[in-house]
ZAMARGU-4260 file (C-alpha; in steps of 0.2 Angstrom, whole numbers, plus 5000, padded with zeros to 4 digits):
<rodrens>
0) 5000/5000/5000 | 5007/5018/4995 | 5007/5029/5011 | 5003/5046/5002 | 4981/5043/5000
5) 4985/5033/5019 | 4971/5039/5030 | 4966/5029/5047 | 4949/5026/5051 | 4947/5038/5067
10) 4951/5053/5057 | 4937/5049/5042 | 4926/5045/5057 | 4930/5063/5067 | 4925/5069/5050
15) 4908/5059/5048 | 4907/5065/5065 | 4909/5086/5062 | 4889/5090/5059 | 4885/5084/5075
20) 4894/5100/5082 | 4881/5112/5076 | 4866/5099/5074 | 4856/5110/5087 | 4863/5127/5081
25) 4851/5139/5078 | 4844/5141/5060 | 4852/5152/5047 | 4844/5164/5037 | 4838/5163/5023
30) 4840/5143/5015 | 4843/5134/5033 | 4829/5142/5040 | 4817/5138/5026 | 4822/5121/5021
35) 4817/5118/5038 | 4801/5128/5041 | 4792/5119/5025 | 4796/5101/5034 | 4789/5109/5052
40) 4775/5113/5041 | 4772/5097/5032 | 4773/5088/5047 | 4760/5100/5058 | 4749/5101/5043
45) 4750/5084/5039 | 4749/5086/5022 | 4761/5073/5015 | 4757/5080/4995 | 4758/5099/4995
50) 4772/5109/5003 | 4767/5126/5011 | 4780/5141/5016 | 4772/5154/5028 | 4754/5144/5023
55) 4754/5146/5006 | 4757/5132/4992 | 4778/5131/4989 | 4779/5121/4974 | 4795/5127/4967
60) 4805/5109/4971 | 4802/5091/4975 | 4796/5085/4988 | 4810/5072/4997 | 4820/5082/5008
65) 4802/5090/5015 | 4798/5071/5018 | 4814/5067/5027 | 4814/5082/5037 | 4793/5080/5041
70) 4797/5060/5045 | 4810/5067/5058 | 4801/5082/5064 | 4787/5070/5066 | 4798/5060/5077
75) 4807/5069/5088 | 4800/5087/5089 | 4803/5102/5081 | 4818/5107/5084 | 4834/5113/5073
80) 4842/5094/5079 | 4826/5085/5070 | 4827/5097/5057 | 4846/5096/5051 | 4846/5073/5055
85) 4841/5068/5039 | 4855/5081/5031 | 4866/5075/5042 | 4860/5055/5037 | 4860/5059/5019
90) 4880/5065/5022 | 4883/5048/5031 | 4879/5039/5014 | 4886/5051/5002 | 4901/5046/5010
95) 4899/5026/5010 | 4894/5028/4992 | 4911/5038/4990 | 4920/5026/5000 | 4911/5009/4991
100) 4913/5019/4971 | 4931/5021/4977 | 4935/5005/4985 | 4930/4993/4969 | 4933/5003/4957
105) 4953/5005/4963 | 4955/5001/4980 | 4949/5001/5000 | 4964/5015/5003 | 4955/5024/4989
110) 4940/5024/4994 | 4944/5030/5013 | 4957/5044/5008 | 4941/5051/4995 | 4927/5049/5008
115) 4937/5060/5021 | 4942/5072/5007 | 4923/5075/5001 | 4918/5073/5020 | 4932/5088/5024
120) 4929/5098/5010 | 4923/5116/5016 | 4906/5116/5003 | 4903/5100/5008 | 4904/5102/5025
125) 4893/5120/5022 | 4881/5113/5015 | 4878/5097/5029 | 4874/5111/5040 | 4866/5124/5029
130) 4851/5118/5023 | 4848/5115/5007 | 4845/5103/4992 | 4861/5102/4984 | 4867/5088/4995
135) 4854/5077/4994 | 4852/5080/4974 | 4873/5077/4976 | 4870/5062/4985 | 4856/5051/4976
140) 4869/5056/4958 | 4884/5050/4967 | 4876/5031/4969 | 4869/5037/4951 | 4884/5038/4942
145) 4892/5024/4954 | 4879/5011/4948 | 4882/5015/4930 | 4901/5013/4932 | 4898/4996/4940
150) 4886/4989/4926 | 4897/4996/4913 | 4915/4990/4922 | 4908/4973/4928 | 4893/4967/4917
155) 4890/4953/4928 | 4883/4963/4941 | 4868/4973/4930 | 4855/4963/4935 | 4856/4973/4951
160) 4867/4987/4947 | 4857/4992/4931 | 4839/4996/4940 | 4848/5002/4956 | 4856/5015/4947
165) 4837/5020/4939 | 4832/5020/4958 | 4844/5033/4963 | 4842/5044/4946 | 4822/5046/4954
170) 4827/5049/4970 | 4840/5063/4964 | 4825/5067/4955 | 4813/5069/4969 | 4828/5079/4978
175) 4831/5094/4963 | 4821/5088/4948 | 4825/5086/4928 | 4845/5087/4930 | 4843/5070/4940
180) 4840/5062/4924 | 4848/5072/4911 | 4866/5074/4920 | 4868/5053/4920 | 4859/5052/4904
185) 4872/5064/4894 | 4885/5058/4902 | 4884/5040/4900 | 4881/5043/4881 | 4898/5053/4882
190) 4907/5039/4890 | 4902/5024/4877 | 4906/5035/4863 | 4922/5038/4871 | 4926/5019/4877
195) 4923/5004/4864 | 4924/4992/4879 | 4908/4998/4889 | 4897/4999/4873 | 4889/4983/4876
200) 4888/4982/4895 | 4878/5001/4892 | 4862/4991/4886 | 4861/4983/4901 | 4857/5001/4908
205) 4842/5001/4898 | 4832/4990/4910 | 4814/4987/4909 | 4813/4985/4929 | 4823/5000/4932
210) 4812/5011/4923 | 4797/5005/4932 | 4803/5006/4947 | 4808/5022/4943 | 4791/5028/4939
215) 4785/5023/4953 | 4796/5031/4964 | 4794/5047/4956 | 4779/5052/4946 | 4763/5050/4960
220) 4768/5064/4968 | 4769/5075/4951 | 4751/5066/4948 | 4746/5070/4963 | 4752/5088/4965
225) 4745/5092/4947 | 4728/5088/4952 | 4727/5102/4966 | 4737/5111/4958 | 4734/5113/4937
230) 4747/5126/4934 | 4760/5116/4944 | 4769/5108/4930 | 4771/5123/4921 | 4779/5132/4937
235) 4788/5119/4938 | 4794/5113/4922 | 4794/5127/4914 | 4797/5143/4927 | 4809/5133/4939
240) 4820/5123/4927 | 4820/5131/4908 | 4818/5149/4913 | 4829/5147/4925 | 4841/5141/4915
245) 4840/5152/4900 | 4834/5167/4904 | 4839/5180/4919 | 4822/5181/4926 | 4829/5176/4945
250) 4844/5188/4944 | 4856/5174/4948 | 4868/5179/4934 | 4887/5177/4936 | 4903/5180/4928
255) 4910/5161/4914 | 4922/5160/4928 | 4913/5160/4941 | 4914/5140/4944 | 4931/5140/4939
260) 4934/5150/4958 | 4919/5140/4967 | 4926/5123/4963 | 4943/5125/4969 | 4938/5136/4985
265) 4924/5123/4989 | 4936/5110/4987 | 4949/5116/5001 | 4960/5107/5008 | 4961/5096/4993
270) 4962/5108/4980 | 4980/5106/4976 | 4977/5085/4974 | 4960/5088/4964 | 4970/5101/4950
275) 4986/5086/4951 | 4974/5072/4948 | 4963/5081/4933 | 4976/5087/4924 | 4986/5070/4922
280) 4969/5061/4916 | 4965/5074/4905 | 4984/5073/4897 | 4978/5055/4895 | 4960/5050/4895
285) 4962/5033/4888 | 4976/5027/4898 | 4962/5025/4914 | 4943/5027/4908 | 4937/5024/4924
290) 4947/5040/4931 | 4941/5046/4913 | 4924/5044/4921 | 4925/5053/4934 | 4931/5069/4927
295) 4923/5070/4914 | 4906/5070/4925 | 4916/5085/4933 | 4918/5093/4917 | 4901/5089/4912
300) 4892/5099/4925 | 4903/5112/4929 | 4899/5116/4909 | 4882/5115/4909 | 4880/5127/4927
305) 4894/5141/4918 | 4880/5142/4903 | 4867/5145/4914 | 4859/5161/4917 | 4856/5155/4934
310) 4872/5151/4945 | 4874/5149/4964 | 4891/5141/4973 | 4881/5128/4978 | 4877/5121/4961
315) 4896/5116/4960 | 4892/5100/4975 | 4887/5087/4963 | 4903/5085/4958 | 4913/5087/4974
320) 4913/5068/4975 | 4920/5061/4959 | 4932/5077/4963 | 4937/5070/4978 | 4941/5053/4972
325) 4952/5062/4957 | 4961/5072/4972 | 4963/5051/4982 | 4969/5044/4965 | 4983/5061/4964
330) 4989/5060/4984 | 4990/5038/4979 | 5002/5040/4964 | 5010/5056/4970 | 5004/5074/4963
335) 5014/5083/4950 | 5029/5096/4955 | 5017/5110/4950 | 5002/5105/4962 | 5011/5104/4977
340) 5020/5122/4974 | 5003/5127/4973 | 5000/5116/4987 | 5011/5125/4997 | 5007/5145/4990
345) 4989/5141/4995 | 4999/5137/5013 | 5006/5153/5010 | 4993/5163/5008 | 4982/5157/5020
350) 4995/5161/5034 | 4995/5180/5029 | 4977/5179/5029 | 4981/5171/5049 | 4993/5187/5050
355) 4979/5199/5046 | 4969/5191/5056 | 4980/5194/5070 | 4981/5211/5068 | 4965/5213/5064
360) 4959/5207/5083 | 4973/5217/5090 | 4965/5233/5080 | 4948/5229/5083 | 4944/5239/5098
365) 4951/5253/5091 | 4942/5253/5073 | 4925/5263/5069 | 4917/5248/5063 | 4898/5252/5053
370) 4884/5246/5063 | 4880/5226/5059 | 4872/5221/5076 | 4887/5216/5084 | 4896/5221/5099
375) 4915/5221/5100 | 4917/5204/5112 | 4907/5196/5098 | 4917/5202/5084 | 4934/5198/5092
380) 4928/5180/5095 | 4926/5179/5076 | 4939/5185/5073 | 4950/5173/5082 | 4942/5158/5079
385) 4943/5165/5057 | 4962/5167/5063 | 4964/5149/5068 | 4955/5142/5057 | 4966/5149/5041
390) 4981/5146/5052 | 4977/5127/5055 | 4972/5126/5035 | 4989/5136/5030 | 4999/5123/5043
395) 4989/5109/5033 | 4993/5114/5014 | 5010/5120/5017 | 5017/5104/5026 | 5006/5092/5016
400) 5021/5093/5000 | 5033/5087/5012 | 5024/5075/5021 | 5025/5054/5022 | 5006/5055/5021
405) 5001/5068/5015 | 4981/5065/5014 | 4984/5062/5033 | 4990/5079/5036 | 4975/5088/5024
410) 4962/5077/5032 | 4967/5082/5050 | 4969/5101/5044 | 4954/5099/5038 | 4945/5091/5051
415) 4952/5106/5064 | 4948/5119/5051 | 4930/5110/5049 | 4926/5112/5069 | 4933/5129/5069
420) 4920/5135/5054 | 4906/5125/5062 | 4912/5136/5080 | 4911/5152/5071 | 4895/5149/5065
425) 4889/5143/5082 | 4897/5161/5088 | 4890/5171/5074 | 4870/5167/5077 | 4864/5183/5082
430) 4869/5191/5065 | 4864/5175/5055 | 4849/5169/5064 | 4831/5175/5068 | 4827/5162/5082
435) 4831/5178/5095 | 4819/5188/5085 | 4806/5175/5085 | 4807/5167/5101 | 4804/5187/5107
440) 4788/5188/5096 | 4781/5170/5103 | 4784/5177/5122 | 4774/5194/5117 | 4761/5192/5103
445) 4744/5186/5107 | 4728/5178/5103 | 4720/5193/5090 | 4739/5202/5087 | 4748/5198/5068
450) 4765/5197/5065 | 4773/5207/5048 | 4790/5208/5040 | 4794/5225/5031 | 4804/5224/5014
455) 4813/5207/5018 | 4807/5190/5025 | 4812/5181/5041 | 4811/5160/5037 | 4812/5159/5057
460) 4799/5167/5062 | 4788/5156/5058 | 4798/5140/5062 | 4801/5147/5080 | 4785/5154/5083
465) 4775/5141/5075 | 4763/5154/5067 | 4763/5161/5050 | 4769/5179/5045 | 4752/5187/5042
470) 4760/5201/5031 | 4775/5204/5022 | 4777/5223/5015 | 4786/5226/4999 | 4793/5207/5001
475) 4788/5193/4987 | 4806/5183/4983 | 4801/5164/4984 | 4781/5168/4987 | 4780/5173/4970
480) 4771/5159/4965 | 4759/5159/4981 | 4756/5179/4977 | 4746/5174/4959 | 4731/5167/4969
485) 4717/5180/4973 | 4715/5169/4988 | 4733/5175/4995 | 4731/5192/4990 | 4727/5200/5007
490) 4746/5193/5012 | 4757/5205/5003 | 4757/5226/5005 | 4766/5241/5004 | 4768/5258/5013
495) 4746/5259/5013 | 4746/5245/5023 | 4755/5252/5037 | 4750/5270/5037 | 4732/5261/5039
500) 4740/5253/5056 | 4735/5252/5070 | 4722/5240/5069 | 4709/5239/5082 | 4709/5220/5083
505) 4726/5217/5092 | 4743/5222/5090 | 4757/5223/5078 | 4776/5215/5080 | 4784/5220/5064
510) 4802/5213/5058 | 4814/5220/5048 | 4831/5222/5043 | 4836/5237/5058 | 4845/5247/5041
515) 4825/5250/5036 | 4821/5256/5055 | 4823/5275/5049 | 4812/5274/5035 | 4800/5265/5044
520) 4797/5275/5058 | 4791/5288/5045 | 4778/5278/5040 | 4765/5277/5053 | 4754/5286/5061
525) 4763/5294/5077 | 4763/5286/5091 | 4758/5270/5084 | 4774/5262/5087 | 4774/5259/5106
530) 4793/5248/5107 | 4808/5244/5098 | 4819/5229/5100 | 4836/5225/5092 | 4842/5208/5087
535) 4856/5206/5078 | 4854/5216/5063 | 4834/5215/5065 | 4823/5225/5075 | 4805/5223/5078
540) 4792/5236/5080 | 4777/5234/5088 | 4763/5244/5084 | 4750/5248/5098 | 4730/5243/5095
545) 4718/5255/5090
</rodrens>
């Protein structure tokens, strides 16, 4: 066994491990918070077909994740613990499924160095904690792609493998929708164009029994949803997938490049390995079609995400597996000259950033910082914990180059790094989260009082209070949808609706971004607004009854 891709099993269990930190941590705004909220919902509701946010109909995506988060919810309580479990779950088997692709496709080592690296990677361990639908999308293609590899490298196994691998594409698509299909689809037509030898195993792909099952995992919710619902397939077909793709209508544009920064910053600490191991199978695609395989699938959807109109950083973790098993094959072979120089001017760099960081917390209480709802003791703890953690990730990359194994010393750095970001976040709650805000308006607001959001949205208000927002003023964002029914009409105002306040039926609490509190305070009547109250960088208002 080569000692560079050398990991033992406690530090890829330590990484496994990470989410648990933060599992109870309080909800993020904006995606964490709702990606938690429409579970609670479901699961209150028990509505099992038809999502809601703030009690209105939310059919922008599928509905797996807000099944797995109901189911746990349902279980065990809300909570943000029940709510982040299944995320946390789904990690666990994106990175057996990393581990098992890895381990017969090359070999056990293999498989363990690119589990930790995808399980250490900073997007990927983001996005365990952030809530969103990337990484369960990410996950269900990972056994995707690793099911199609296994019918086409060992035919003997398609009985199994072929409809498996149709299982998984309908779960990915129940997790983010057409891409589920579309992203295997191309990409196994690219790879027996490519390679003569997997040309006959690929009709085994084309399996009776797996399309069946694949229909019946995925189209009676569509059936179902379309029923209640008859302009759902066009919001979601067509709105959610080709407008968002080829047009600008959701303001999500970026520069071409914009991946080409994402990818290699998401993959930190294994950048260096990832670049090694891409560039030598690239040099020579035919030499090793099964490493082939894997980054052309990175190439694949990295390509069709820097054509879209619409791009978030996000969109890059559907690779970040096959990435990671490029970066175990570099670190097992040794990586080019040129990657570890890079290797260790990432180092480099990252220690200044620690430098900076140190003078920054010795500056601090001296700086005329702008208002963001944070004291100075706050700020400094930040601070120090941003310091250590680019100093523990410098340490990492710069001795990596010289070290007997090397995958060792970037799984611990980022296994360290990994806690500290998941402390920081822990630390940085009351300028990320609204569960102050909200658990202030469930302690104060009343049978007959309403709760408003002025020119923004707060996801945790209603997960923390239990209780839909019953206005939101000059706010619309995800509701755009739920705002085309007459019957939701009432929901959404502007300026009127609050020069009309106070209303005599109860009080107001309203939330907003505390930037908007000037501008607001104009706004209504004087001496309606009876109390203000900061959290973070929101304040509430609370308007007095008629």
């Amino acid at each position: 066994m080569k000692a560079g891709a050398a990991v033992p099993a406690w530090l890829l269990a330590a990484a496994l491990a990470l989410p648990l930190l933060v599992l109870g941590s309080p909800l993020i705004e904006i995606d964490d918070a709702r990606y938690a909220e429409v579970p609670r919902a479901m699961s209150a509701s028990g509505d099992w077909v038809l999502p809601t946010l703030n009690a209105m109909p939310y059919v922008e995506k599928p509905p797996l994740w807000y099944w797995l988060g109901a189911a746990s919810i349902k279980a065990f309580g809300p909570s943000e613990a029940a709510a982040r479990l299944p995320m946390l779950l789904l990690a666990l088997l994106g990175a057996g499924g990393v581990f098992w692709l890895g381990s017969w496709l090359y070999s056990p080592n293999i498989g363990r160095s690119a589990a930790l690296a995808a399980s250490t990677a900073g997007l990927w361990l983001f996005l365990v904690h952030n809530l969103t639908l990337d990484l369960p999308v990410s996950v269900f293609l990972l056994w995707t792609t690793a099911l199609v590899l296994r019918t086409l490298e060992k035919p003997a196994d398609a009985p199994w493998a072929a409809p498996a691998a149709w299982a998984a594409a309908a779960l990915a698509f129940l997790s983010k929708g057409l891409i589920s299909f579309l992203f295997p689809v191309l990409w196994t037509v690219v790879l027996i164009g490519l390679f003569p030898k997997w040309r006959r195993p690929a009709l085994k792909l084309l399996s009776p029994l797996g399309a069946v099952i694949a229909l019946a995992l995925a189209a009676p919710w569509f059936l179902a949803v379309q029923a209640r619902r008859p302009d759902f397939f066009h919001t979601f077909f067509i709105e959610q997938h080709f407008q968002r793709y080829l047009t600008p209508k959701y303001s999500r544009g970026a520069p071409w490049w914009f991946y080409l920064a994402v990818l290699p910053a998401g993959l930190l600490p294994w950048t260096a390995p990832f670049l090694s191991g891409m560039a030598k199978t690239l040099r020579r695609p035919f030499s090793d079609p099964r490493a082939a395989a894997l980054a052309l699938w990175v190439l694949g959807v990295v390509a069709f995400f820097t054509t879209s109109h619409s791009k978030l950083a996000t969109y890059a973790l559907p690779v970040l597996p096959h990435a990671a098993l490029l970066a175990a094959l570099s670190l097992e072979d040794g990586p080019a000259k040129w990657a570890w120089r890079l290797c260790r001017g990432l180092g480099v760099l990252l220690l200044a950033g620690a430098a900076v960081g140190v003078l920054l917390y010795l500056r601090l209480p001296h700086l005329s910082l702008p208002p963001i709802g944070a004291d100075a003791v706050l700020l400094r703890r930040l601070v120090a914990l941003g310091t250590a953690l680019l100093l523990i990730l410098g340490a990492a990359q710069a001795y990596a180059p010289s070290a007997r194994r090397p995958a060792l010393a970037l799984g611990l750095g980022g296994v360290l790094a990994g806690a500290l970001a998941y402390a920081c976040v822990t630390v940085a709650a009351p300028l990320i989260s609204a569960k102050e805000l909200s658990l202030a308006v469930k302690a104060s607001a009343r049978p007959g009082d309403q709760v408003w959001t002025y020119d923004s949205y707060l996801h945790g208000l209603q997960f923390y209070t239990g209780r839909p927002v019953d206005k939101m003023v000059y706010f619309v964002g995800e509701f755009h949808y739920a705002k085309r029914d007459e019957a939701n009409a009432e929901r959404f105002g502007d300026d009127d609706e609050v020069r009309a306040l106070p209303r005599k039926e109860g009080r107001t609490f309203v939330a907003m971004k505390t930037a908007r509190r000037a501008h607001f305070e104009t706004v209504p009547p004087k001496g309606a607004i009876t109390a203000w109250r900061e959290f973070g960088p929101w304040s509430l208002a609370e308007v007095r009854a008629r």
